[in-house]
Every structure is written in structure tokens, then in C-alpha cells.
C-alpha positions in Angstrom: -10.9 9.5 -11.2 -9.6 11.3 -8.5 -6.7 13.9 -7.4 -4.2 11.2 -6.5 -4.5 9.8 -9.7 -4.3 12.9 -11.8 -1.0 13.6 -9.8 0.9 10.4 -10.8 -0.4 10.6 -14.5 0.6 14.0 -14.6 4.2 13.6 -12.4 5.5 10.5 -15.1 4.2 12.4 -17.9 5.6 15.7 -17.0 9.0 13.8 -15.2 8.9 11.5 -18.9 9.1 14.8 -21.1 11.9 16.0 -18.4 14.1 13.4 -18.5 13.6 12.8 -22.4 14.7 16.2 -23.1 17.6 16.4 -20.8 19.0 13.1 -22.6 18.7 15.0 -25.7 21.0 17.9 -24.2 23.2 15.9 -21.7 27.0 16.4 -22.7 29.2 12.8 -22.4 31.0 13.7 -19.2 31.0 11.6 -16.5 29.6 13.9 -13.8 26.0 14.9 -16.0 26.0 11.2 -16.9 25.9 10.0 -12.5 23.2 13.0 -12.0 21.5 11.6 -15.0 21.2 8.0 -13.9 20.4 9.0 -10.2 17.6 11.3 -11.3 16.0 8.9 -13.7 16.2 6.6 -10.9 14.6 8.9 -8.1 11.7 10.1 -10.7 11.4 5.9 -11.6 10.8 5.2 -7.6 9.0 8.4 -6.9 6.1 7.0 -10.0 5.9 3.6 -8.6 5.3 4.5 -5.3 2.7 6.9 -6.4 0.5 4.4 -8.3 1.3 1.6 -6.2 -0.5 3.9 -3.2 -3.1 4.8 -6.2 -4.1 1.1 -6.3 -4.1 1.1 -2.8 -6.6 3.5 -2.1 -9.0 2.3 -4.6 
């Protein structure tokens, strides 16, 4: 296994816990809420794109 895939594992697993625990916290305004969905959405893209250039290198 090497360095490239260590870092994806280790950015959705560390990005998962993140996200899970600000969920837990978030208050039910409307501004956290937009910041919410549009980092969940950057940290979703951002751990495709990692293991879809994984898989590319192997």
C-alpha cells in the first residue's frame, strides 16, 4: 500500500469524524446550515477525486 493511499483512507476517515461531530454541534440557523452542506460537499469531492487518482495509479 502506498502513500497515496494512506492519504485518502486517512483524509475520509479523519474529514468523516469532522463532519460527524460538527453535525452533532451545528445550531439550526440558516447560515451554519449553507457552510455545513457546502463543506460536506467539498470534503465528498475532495475523497472521490483522491481514490479515483488512487485507482489510477495502480
Amino acid at each position: 500500500m502506498n502513500f497515496l493511499l494512506w492519504t485518502a483512507v486517512s483524509f475520509f476517515i479523519i474529514g468523516f469524524s469532522v463532519l460527524a461531530l460538527l453535525k452533532r454541534k451545528r445550531n439550526h440557523r440558516m447560515e451554519p446550515t449553507i457552510w455545513f452542506i457546502l463543506g460536506t460537499t467539498a470534503w465528498g469531492v475532495t475523497s472521490i477525486m483522491l481514490f479515483a487518482w488512487w485507482f489510477t495509479t495502480i
